[in-house]
C-alpha positions in Angstrom: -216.0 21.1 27.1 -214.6 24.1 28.5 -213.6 23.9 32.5 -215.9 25.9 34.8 -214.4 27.5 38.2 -215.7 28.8 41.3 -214.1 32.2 42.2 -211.9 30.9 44.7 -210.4 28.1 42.2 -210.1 31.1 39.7 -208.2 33.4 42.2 -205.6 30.6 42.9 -205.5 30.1 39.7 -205.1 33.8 38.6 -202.8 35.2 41.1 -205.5 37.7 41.8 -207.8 38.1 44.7 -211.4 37.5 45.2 -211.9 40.8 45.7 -210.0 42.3 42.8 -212.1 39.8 40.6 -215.3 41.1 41.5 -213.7 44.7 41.1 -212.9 44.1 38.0 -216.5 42.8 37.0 -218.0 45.9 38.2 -215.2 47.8 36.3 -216.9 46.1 33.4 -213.0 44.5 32.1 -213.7 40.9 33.0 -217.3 39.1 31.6 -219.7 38.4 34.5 -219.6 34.7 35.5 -222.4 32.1 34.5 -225.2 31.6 36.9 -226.1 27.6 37.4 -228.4 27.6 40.4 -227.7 29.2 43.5 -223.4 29.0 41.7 -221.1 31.4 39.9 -219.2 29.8 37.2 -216.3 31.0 35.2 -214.5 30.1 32.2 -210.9 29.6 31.0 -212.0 32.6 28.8 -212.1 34.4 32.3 -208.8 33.2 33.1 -207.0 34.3 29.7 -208.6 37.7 30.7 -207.5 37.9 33.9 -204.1 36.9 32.7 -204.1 39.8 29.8 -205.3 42.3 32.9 -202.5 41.4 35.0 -199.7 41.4 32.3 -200.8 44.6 30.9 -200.6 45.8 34.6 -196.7 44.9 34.6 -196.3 47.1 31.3 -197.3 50.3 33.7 -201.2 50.6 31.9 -203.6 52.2 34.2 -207.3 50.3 34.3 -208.7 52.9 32.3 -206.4 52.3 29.5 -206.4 48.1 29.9 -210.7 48.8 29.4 -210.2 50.3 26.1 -207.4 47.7 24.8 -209.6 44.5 26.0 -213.0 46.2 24.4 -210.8 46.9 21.2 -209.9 43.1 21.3 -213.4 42.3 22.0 -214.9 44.6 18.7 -212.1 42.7 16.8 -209.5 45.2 16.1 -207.1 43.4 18.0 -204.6 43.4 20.8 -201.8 42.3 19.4 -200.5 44.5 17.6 -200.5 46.8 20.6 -198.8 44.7 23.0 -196.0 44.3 21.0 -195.5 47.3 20.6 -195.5 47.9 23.8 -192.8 44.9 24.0 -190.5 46.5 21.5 -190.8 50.1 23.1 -190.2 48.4 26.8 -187.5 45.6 26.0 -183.9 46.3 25.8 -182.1 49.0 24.2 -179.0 47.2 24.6 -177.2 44.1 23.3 -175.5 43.6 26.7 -176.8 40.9 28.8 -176.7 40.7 32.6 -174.1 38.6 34.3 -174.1 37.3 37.8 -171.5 38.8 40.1 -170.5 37.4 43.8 -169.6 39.6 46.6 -166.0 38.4 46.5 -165.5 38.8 43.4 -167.2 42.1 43.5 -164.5 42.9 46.3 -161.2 41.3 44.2 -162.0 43.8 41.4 -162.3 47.0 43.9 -158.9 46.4 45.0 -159.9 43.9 47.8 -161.3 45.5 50.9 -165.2 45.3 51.4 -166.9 48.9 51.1 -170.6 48.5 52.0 -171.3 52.5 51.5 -170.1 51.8 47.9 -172.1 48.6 47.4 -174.9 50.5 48.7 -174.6 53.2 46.4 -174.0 51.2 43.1 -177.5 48.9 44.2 -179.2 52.4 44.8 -177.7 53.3 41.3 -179.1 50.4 39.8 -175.4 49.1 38.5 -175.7 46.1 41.0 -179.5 44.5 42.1 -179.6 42.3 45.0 -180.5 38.4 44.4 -183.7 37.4 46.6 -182.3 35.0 49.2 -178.5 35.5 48.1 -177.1 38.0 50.4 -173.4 37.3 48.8 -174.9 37.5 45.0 -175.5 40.7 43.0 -177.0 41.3 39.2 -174.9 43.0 36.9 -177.8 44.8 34.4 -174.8 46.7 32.3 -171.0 44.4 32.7 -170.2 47.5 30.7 -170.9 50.2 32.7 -169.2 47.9 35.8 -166.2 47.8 34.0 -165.4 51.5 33.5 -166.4 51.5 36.9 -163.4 48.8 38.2 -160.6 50.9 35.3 -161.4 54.0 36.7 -161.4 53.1 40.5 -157.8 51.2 38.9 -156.9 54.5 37.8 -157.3 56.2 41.3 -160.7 57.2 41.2 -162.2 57.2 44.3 -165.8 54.8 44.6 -167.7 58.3 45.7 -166.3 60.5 42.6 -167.6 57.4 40.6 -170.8 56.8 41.7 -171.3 61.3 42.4 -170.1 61.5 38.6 -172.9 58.4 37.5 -175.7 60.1 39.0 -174.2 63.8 37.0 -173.6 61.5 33.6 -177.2 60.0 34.3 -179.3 63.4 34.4 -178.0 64.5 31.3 -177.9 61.3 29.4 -182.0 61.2 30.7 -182.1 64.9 29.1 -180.6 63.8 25.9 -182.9 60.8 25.8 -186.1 62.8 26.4 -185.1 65.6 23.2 -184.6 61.8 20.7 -188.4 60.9 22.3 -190.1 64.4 21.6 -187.9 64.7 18.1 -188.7 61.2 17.2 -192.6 61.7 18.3 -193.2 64.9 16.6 -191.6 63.5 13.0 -192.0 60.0 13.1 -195.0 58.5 15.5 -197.3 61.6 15.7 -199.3 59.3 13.1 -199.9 56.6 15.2 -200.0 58.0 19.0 -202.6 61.9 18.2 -205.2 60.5 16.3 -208.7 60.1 18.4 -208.0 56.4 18.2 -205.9 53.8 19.3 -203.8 52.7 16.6 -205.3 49.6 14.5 -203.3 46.7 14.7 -201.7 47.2 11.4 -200.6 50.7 12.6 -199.2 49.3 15.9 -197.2 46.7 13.8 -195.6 49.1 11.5 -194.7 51.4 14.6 -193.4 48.4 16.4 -191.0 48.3 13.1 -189.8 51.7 13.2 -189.3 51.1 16.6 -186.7 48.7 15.8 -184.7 50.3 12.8 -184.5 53.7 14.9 -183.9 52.1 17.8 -179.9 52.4 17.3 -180.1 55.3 15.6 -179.7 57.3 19.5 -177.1 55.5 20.6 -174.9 56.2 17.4 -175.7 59.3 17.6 -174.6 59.9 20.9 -171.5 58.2 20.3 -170.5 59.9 17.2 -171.4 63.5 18.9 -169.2 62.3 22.5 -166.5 60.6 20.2 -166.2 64.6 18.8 -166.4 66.2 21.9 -163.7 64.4 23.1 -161.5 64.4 20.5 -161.6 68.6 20.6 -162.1 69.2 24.3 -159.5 66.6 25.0 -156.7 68.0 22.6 -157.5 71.2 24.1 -157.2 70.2 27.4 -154.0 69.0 26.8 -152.6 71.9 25.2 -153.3 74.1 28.2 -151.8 72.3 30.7 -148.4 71.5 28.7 -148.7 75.1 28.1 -149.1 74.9 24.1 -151.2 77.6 23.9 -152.2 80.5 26.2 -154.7 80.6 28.4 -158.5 81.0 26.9 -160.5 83.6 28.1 -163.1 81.3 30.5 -165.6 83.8 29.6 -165.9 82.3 26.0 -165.8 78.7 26.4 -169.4 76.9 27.2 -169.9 75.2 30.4 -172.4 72.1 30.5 -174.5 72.1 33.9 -177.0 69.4 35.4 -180.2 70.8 35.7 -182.8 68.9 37.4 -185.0 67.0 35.3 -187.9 68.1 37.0 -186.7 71.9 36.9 -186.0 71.1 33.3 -189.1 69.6 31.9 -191.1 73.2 33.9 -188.7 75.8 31.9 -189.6 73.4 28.9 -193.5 73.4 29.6 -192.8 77.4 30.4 -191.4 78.3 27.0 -190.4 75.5 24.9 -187.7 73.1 24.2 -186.2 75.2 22.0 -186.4 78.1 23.9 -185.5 76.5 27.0 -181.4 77.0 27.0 -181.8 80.4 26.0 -184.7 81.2 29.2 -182.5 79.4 31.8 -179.2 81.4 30.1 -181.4 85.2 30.7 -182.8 84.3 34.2 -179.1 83.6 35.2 -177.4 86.5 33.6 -180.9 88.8 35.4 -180.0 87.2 38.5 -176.6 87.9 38.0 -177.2 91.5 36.9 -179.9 92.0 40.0 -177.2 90.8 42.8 -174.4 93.2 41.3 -176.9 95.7 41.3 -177.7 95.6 45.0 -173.9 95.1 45.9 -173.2 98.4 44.5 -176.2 99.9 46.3 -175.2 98.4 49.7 -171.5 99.7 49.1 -172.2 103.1 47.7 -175.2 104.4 50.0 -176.2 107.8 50.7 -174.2 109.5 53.0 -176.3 109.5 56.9 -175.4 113.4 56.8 -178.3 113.5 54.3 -180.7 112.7 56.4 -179.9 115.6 59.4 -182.4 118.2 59.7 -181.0 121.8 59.2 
């Protein structure tokens, strides 16, 4: 026989609040209770539910969305298909695995003096997260991305440069990211995300597939492409300043320059992605064009002898 709870038993039980229950019942996402004389009584089948409303929750689904999911499940075309895809899309896109760090040791590798505006910065950057109740005890999500971080400080680097060239690196790696997502989406998933329903659950299992065999394919990519870059920007970098070659015309060589993300995804809503570096190119050179414009104008006036009556 199934256990029966009264609200408050279920609310302990839950995590959730007495309140939220009964919001949730009028919502229509969790089954009304059973009435035995003057007493509300609910099921463990309203305690998987709450448990389902509360995970999806954590995946970032709003209430609307969680409705149509749970009356999906309840019609029988499933939830589980969904949720992992959900769970491939929102695990890791890494092999790395976070490590535990202490602040000494943290210290010992930065050359041995504290530097709490540094710490700061690399918790704010995300590269260290604190550990509740451990004041001397940090998370390190990416021992990777730590350890340029220690050869280049080794190198002479100061902590600032580091963490002002991360947050540079970081808006055009987001850039790069979001092109993959709207390429990948257009050729790939448009199939299973535009149609007027939610996927079924053998759609959301086959997405959840491709998820995983294109899932590296960015990160390759990206490495190839940077491994490229390098190799031609670096040689010719070199060659200038041993003099190899003469000097190129800084006119002709392409500049890369962080654009807000936000300014970016509006000039992108404006015209197009693949208009976009061509728009913000022509609004510079008209900007350009305007100011030199009114420098001449200011400098080369009319003369105040033209405006004296006769």
């Amino acid at each position: 026989m199934d256990k029966t709870y009264r609200i408050e038993d279920l609310a302990h039980l839950s995590g959730a609040t007495v309140r939220t229950i009964r919001a949730y019942q009028d919502r229509g996402l969790l089954p009304r209770p059973e009435r035995r004389g003057r007493a509300n009584l609910y099921s463990d089948a309203h305690l998987v539910r709450l448990r389902q409303i509360a995970d999806l929750l954590d995946r970032g689904y709003t209430l609307a969305s969680i409705k149509e999911l749970l009356e999906a499940w309840d019609a029988g075309r499933g939830l589980g298909g969904v949720l992992g895809l959900a769970a491939e899309v929102e695990g890791p896109w890494s092999d790395e695995e976070a490590v535990r760090i202490s602040r000494a040791e943290l210290i010992e590798r930065f050359g041995g003096a504290p530097d709490d505006a540094a710490v700061a910065d690399a918790v704010e950057l995300g590269v260290l997260e604190p550990v509740p109740g451990d004041a001397d005890s940090f998370v390190v999500p990416s021992p990777q991305e730590l350890a340029v971080a220690v050869e280049l400080y080794a190198a002479g680097v100061p902590l600032s440069a580091i963490s002002g060239h991360l947050r540079e690196l970081r808006g055009q790696v987001e850039h790069i990211a979001a092109r993959f997502l709207e390429f990948t989406t257009e050729h790939v998933f448009a199939r299973y995300l535009d149609g007027p329903h939610r996927p079924t659950e053998a759609e959301a299992a086959e997405a959840a597939s491709l998820v995983r065999r294109l899932r590296p394919l960015a990160q390759h990519t990206v490495d190839a492409e940077l491994a490229r870059a390098m190799r031609l920007l670096a040689g010719r970098h070199l060659r200038q300043h041993l003099g190899a070659e003469a000097e190129p015309d800084t006119l002709k060589i392409d500049r890369n320059v962080a654009i807000p993300a936000e300014t970016m995804r509006a000039v992108e809503a404006l015209v197009g992605s693949e208009q976009a570096a061509e728009f913000i190119t022509l609004a510079a050179e008209r900007e350009v064009r305007a100011r030199s414009l009114d420098r001449l104008a200011a400098n080369h006036g009319p003369s105040g002898d033209l405006d004296e009556t006769p």
